[in-house]
DOLOPA-24462 format. One record per residue (C-alpha): residue number from 1; residue in one letter; x, y, z. Coordinates in steps of 0.5 Angstrom, whole numbers. Each point is the difference from the previous one (the first is absolute). Example, Ala and Ser with C-alpha at 12.3 -4.5 7.8 and 13.67 -1.06 7.14 Angstrom:
% DOLOPA-24462
NODE   seq   type      c1      c2      c3
NODE     1      A      25      -9      16
NODE     2      S       2       7      -2
//
This chain:
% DOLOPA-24462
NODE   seq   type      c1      c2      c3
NODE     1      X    -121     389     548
NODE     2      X      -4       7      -3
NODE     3      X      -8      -2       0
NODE     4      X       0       4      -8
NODE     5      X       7       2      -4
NODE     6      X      -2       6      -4
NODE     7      X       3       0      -6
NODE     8      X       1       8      -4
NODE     9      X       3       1      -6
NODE    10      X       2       7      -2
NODE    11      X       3       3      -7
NODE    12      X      -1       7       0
NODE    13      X      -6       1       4
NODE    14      X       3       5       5
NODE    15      X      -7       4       0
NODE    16      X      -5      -5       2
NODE    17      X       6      -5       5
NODE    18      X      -2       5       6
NODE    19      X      -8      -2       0
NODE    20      X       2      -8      -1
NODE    21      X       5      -1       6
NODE    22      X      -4       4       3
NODE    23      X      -6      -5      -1
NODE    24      X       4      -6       2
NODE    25      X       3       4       6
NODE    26      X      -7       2       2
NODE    27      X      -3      -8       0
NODE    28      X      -3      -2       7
NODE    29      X       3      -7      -2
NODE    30      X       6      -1       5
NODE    31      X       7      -3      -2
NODE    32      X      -1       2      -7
NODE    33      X       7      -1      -5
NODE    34      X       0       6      -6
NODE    35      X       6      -2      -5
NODE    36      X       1       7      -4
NODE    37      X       4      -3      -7
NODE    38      X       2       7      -4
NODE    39      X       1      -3      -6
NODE    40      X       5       5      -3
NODE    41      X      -4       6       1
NODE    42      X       3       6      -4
NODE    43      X      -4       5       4
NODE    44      X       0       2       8
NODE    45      X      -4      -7       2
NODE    46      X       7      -3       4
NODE    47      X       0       8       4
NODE    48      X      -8      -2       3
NODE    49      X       1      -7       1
NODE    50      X       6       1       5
NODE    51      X      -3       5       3
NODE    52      X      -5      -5       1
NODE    53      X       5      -6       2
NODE    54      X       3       4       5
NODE    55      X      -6       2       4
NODE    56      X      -3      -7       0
NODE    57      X       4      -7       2
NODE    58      X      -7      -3      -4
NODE    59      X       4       2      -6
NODE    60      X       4      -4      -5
NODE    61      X       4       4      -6
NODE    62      X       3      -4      -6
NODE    63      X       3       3      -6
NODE    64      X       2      -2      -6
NODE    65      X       1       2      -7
NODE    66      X      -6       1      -5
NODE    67      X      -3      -7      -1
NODE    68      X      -8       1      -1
NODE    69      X      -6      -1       5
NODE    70      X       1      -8      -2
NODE    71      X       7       0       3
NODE    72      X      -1       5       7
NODE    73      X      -6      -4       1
NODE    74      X       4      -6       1
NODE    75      X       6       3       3
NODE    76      X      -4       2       6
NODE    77      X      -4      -7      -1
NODE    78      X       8      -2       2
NODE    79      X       0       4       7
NODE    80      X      -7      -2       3
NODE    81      X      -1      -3       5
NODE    82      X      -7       1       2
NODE    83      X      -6      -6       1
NODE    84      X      -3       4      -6
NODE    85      X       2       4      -6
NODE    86      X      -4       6      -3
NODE    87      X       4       5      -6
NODE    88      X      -3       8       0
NODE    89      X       2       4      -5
NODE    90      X       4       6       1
NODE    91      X      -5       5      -3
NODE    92      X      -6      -2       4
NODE    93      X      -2      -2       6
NODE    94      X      -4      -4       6
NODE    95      X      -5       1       5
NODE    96      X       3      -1       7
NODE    97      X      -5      -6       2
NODE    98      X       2      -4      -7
NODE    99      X       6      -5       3
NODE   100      X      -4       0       6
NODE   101      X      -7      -3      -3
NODE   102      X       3      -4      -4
NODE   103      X       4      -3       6
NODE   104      X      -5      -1       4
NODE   105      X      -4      -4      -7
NODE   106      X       6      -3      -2
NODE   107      X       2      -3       7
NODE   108      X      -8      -2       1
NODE   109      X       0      -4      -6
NODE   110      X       7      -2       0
NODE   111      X      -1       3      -8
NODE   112      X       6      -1      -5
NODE   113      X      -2       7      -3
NODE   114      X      -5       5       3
NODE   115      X      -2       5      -6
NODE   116      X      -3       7       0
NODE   117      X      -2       5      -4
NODE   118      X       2       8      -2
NODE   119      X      -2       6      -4
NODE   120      X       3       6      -4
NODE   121      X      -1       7      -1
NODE   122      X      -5      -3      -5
NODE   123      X      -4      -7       2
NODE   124      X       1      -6       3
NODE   125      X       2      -6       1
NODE   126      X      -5      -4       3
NODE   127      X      -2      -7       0
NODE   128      X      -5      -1       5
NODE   129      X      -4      -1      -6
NODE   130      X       2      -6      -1
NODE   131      X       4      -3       7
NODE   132      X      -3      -1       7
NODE   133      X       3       3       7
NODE   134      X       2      -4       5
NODE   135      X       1      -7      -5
NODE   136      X       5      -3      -2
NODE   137      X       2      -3      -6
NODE   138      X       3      -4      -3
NODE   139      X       5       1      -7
NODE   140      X      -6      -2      -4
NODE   141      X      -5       2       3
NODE   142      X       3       7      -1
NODE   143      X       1      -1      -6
NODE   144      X      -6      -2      -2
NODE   145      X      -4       5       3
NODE   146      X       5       6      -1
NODE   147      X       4       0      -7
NODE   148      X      -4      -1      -5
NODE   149      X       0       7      -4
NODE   150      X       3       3       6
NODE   151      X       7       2       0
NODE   152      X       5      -4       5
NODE   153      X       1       6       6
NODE   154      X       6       3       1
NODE   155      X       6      -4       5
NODE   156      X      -2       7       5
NODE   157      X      -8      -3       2
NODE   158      X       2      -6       4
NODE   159      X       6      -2       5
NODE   160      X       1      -7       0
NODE   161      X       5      -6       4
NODE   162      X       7       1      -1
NODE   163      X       0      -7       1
NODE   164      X      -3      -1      -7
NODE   165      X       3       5      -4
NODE   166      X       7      -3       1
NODE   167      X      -2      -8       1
NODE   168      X      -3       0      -7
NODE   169      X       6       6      -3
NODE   170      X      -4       4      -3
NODE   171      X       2       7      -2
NODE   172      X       0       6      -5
NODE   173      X       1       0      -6
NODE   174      X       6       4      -1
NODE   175      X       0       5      -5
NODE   176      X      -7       1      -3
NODE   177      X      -7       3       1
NODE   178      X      -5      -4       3
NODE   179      X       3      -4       5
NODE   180      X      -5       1       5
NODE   181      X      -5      -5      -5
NODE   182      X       6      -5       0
NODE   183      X       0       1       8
NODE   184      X      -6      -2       2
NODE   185      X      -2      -5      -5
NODE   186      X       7      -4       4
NODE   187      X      -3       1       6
NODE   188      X      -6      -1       0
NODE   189      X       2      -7      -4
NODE   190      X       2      -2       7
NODE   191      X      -4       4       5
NODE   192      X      -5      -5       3
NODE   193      X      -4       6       5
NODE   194      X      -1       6      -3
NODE   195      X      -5       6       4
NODE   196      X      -2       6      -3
NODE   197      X      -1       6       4
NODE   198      X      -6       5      -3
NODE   199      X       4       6       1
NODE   200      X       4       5      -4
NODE   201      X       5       0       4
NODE   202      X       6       2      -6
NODE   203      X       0       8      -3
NODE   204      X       2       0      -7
NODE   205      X       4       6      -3
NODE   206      X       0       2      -7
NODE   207      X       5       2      -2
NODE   208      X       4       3      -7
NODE   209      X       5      -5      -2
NODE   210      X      -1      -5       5
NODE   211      X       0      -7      -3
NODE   212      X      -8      -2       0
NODE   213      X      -1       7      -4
NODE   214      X       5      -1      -5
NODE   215      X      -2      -2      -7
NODE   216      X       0      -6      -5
NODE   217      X       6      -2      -4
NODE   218      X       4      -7      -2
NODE   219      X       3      -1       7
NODE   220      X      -6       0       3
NODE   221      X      -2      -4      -4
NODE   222      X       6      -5       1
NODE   223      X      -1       0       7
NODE   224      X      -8      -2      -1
NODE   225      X       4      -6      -4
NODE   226      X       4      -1       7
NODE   227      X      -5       0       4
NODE   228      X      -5      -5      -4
NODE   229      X       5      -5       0
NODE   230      X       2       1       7
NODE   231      X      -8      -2       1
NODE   232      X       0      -6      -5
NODE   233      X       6      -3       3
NODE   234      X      -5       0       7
NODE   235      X      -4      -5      -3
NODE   236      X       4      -7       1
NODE   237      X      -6      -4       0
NODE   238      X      -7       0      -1
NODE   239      X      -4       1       7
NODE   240      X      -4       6      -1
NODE   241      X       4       6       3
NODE   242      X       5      -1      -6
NODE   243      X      -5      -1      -5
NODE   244      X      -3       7       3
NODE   245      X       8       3      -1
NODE   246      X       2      -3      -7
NODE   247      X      -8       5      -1
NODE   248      X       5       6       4
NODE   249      X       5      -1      -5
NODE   250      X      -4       0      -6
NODE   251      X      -4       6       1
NODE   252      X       7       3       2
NODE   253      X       3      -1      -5
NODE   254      X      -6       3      -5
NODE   255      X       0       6       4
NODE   256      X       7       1      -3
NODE   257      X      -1      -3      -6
NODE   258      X      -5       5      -1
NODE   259      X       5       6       2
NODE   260      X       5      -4      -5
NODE   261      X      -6       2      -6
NODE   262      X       1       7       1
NODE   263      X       8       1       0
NODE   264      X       4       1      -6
NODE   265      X       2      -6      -4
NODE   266      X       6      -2       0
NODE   267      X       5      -5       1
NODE   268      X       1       0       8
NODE   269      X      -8       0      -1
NODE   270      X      -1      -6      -4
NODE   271      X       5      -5       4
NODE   272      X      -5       3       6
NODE   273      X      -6      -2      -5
NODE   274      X       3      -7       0
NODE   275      X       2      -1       7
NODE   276      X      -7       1       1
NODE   277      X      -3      -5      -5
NODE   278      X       4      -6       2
NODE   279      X      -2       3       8
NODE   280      X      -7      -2      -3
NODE   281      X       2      -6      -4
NODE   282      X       3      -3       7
NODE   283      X      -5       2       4
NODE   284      X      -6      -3      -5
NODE   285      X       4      -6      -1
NODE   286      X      -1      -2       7
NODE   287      X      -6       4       2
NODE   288      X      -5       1      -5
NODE   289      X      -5      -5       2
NODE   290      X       0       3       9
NODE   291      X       1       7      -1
NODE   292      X      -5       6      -3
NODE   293      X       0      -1      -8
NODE   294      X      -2       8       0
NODE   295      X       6       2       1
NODE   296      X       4      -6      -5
NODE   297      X      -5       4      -5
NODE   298      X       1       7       2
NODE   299      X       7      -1      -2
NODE   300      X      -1      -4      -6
NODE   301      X      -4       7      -2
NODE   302      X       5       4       1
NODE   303      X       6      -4      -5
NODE   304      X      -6       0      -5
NODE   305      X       1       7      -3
NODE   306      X       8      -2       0
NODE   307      X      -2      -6      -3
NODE   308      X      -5       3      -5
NODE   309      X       5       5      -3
NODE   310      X       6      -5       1
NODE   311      X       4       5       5
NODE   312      X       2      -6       4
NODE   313      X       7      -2      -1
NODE   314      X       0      -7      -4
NODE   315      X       3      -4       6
NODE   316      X      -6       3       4
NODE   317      X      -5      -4      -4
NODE   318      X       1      -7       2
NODE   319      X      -1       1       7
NODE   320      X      -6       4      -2
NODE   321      X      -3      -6      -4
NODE   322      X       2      -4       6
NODE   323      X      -3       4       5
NODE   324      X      -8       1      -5
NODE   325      X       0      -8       0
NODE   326      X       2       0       8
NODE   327      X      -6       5       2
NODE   328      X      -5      -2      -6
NODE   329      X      -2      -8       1
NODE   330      X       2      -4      -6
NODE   331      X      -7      -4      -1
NODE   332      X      -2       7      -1
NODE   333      X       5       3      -5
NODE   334      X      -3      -8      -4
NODE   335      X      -6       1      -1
NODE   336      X       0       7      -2
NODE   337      X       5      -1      -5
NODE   338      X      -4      -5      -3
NODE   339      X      -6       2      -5
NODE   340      X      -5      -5       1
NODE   341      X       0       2       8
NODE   342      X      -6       4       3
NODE   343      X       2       4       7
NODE   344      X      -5       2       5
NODE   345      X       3       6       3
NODE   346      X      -3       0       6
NODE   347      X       0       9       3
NODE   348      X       0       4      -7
NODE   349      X       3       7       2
NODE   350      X       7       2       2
NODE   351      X       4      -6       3
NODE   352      X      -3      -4      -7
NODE   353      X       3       5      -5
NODE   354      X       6       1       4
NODE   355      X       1      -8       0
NODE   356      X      -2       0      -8
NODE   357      X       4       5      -2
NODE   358      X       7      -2       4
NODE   359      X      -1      -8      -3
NODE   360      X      -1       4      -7
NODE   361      X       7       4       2
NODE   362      X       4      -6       3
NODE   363      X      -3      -6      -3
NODE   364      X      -2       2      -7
NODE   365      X      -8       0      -4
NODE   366      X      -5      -2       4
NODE   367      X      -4      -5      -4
NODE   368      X      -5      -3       4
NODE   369      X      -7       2       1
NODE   370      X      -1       4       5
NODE   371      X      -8       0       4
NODE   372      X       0       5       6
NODE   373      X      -4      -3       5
NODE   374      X      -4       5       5
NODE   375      X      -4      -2       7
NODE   376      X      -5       5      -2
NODE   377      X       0       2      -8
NODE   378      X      -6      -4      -5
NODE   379      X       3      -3      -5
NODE   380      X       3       2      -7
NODE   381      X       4       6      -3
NODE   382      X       2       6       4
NODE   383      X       0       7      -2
NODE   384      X       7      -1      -2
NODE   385      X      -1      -6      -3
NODE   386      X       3      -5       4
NODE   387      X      -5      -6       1
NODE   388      X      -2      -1       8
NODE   389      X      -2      -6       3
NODE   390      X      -5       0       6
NODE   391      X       4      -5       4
NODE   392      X      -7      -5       2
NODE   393      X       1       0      -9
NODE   394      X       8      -3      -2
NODE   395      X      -2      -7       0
NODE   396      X      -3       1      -7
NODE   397      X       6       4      -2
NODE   398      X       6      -6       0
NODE   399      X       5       3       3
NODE   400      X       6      -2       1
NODE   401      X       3       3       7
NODE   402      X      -3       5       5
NODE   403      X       5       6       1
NODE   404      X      -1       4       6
NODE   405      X       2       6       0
NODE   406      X      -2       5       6
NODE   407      X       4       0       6
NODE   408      X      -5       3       4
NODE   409      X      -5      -4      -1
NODE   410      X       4      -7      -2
NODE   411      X      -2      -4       6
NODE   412      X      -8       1      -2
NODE   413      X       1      -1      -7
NODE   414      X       4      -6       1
NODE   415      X      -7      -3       4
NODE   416      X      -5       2      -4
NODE   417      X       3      -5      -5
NODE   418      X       2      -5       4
NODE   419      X      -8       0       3
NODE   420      X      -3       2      -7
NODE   421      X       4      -6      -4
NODE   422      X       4      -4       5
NODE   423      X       6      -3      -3
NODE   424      X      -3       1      -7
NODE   425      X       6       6      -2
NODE   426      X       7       1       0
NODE   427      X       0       6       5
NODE   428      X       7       4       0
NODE   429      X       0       6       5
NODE   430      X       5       6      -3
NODE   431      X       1       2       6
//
């Protein structure tokens, strides 16, 4: 058994392949497996490869048509027979101690998986912002300190076991764009030790028609659809880790949504708008009360210019109704439709209008009173005209429900009423 396999994809890189085997030859790392699949190269990529394989027993050449990525990188996944995987792209390239390093990381911790970081020709992806060397983590630890509002790494910044890849059957996603969220997601479902390495150990290339700098179309948009569902389907249960996967998946599946809003509109693109809408129905259904409500409202913000202009097919619309009074709380939708009600709005400011405006869009006239609550306002009329309460005031003002409407500040909002009044209102928080 090999210590790392070394997986290479090639399609028509011929320029860049040279300064790639050369790294993964140059490693001080013994015993190192480096499986190149040429995925059907056009160009004189096979020509440099045999090259290379002839001079080198280390080396291991599959051919195959052209499949994708997705499929040379699970060909190659197949053949390995290292206690470790790692995959490096064709058009880039490693330092010479990356295997090496994460060896040593990775056989110290007994890690699952030991990441590091890269740079390209204009930045770099660095994390040591947020994760610390030298600790492992588990998949929720990683999660909770990395991926909110960061994008998941490329499957080229970590080795990880073998054992765990093929124990849990996990592989790409054939076929489409953005396999490496996928990936990673799966693994780092299972992992239970993951280290991270603060180095940039990976080179990025840039190139001209390369898959990373092509642009938006309806494709990549259905692939953005796969890939959420592939997330979502993680989530069998509600531990903590699938909670934190299922907001993956939705942010994911926004990400493509918004691609979608900017391409033609047409028939393949309204079944795709549809797709997308029942994904979100599904996921709301069982998951609106654990997961993040931003990312369910963000979404309903989207549909709602359709919606308004009635640019939806009509069988999109039950399942739209559906997903509103899913993600907005029936007890709400209740008594702002009812005119003899008075909400306290509780954070006047952007989070309130958009949540008054898509009630108004989804759920119809809002009928009910509205007071804005404010922690630090007097009370009385706004120069806009709304009417602000002081929150020390709205026992004299009968209200009937407390909406709290701020995300950033949910948590000290819900405490200040609960010390100021105790049990005295109904108190729901949006989000």
């Amino acid at each position: 058994m090999s210590k790392v396999s070394v997986i290479v994809p090639v399609y028509n890189t011929i320029e860049y392949l040279p300064q790639c085997i050369e790294s993964l030859l140059s490693q001080t790392l013994s015993d190192v497996e480096i499986i190149i699949v040429n995925d059907g190269s056009t160009d004189d990529s096979q020509s440099v490869i045999d090259t290379y394989a002839k001079r080198h027993n280390s080396i291991v050449v599959l051919k195959q048509d052209n499949k994708g990525l997705s499929a040379a990188r699970n060909a190659g996944l197949s053949m390995a027979r290292g206690k470790y995987i790692y995959f490096c792209d064709s058009d880039d390239y490693i330092e010479n101690n990356t295997l090496e390093e994460c060896w040593i990381i990775a056989e110290n911790n007994n890690a699952d998986i030991v990441m590091f970081d890269a740079t390209d020709i204009n930045n770099s992806y660095d994390r040591s912002t947020y994760l610390q060397a030298n600790r492992v983590y588990s998949g929720v630890q990683y999660l909770n300190e990395f991926y909110a509002g960061n994008p998941f790494p490329s499957a080229c910044l970590y080795i990880m076991k073998r054992d765990m890849i093929m124990n849990n059957h996990i592989k790409f996603i054939e076929g489409c764009n953005y396999e490496d969220n996928d990936f990673t997601c799966q693994i780092i479902a299972v992992a239970e030790r993951i280290c991270y390495i603060s180095q940039k150990f990976y080179h990025r290339i840039y190139r001209e028609g390369s898959i990373t700098q092509s642009t938006y179309n309806i494709k990549k948009a259905r692939d953005l659809y796969s890939v959420a569902n592939s997330i979502s389907e993680i989530a069998q249960d509600d531990r903590e880790i699938n909670i934190i996967m299922c907001d993956i998946a939705l942010k994911t599946a926004l990400t493509g949504f918004y691609q979608l809003a900017e391409l033609p509109k047409n028939s393949e693109s309204w079944a795709l708008y549809n797709a997308y809408i029942l994904m979100f129905t599904n996921i709301a259904r069982k998951w609106s009360g654990k997961c993040a409500k931003v990312i369910f409202l963000d979404f309903l913000n989207e549909v709602a210019e359709c919606y308004k202009h009635n640019k939806l097919p009509q069988r999109t619309y039950e399942a739209i109704n559906e997903y509103a009074h899913t993600v907005i709380p029936d007890q709400i939708c209740h008594y702002l439709v009812d005119n003899q009600s008075i909400i306290g709005i509780y954070g006047k400011g952007r989070s309130s209008d958009f949540f008054l405006e898509l009630f108004s869009i989804f759920f119809g006239e809002i009928k009910s009173n509205i007071i804005y609550i404010d922690s630090n306002k007097t009370t009385g009329k706004s120069t806009d005209g709304d009417y602000i309460c002081n929150v020390h005031d709205i026992c004299n003002h009968g209200i009937d429900l407390v909406v709290i409407t701020s995300q950033a500040y949910g948590d000290e909002m819900a405490k200040t009423i609960k010390n100021l009044y105790g049990n005295m209102f109904k108190v729901i928080r949006l989000f």
